[in-house]
C-alpha positions as CSV (number, residue, x, y, z in Angstrom):
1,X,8.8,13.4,-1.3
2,X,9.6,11.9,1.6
3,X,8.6,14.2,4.1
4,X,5.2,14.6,2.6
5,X,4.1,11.4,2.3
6,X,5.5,10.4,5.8
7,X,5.6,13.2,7.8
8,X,4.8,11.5,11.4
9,X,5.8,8.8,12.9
10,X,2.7,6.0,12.8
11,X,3.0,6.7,9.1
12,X,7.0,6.1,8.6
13,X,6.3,2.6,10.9
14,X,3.6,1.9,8.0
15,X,6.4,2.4,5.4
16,X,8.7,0.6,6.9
17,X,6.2,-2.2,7.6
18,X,4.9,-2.2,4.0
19,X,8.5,-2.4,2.7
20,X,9.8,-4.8,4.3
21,X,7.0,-7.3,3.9
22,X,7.2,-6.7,0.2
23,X,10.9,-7.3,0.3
24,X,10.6,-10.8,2.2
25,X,7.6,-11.7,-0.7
26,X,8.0,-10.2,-4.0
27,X,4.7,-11.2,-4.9
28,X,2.0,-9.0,-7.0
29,X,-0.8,-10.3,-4.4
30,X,1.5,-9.1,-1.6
31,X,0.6,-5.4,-2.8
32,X,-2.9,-6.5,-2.3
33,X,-3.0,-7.8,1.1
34,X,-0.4,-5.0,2.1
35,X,-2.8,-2.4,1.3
36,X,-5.8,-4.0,2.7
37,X,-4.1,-4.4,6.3
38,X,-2.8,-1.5,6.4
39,X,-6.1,0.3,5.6
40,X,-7.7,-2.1,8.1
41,X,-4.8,-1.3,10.9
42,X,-5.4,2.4,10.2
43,X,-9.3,1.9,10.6
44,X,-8.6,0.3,14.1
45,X,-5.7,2.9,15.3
46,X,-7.2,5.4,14.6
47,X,-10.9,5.7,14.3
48,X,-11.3,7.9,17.4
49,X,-8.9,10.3,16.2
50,X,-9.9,13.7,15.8
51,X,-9.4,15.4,12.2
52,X,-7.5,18.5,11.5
53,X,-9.7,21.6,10.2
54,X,-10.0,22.2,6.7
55,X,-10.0,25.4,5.4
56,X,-11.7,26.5,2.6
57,X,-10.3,26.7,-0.6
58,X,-11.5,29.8,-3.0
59,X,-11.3,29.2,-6.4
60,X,-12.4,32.3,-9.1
61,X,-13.5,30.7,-12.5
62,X,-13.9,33.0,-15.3
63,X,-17.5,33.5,-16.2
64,X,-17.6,32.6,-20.1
């Protein structure tokens, strides 16, 4: 699970990050401001970043 969830390394310094601020305050609102600082760091590091290409997916549904 691991290696899918953190599979480079600005993601695995995230983690790390994250954890250890929850483990210095066990607090519920920690969660909270974790989540909204990281999403706000991830904004700023990386809003000029290009995406990967998506492929397409094909799905067949059976007519009814």
């Amino acid at each position: 699970m691991g290696k899918k969830l953190t599979p480079d390394l600005p993601r695995i310094a995230f983690a790390i990050v994250a954890a250890s601020l929850l483990l210095l305050f066990p607090l519920a609102s920690m969660q909270l401001i974790i989540i909204g600082l990281a999403a706000f760091a991830g904004y700023v590091l990386f809003k000029n970043k290009e995406l990967d290409t998506h492929t397409s997916l094909n799905i067949d549904l059976p007519k009814k």
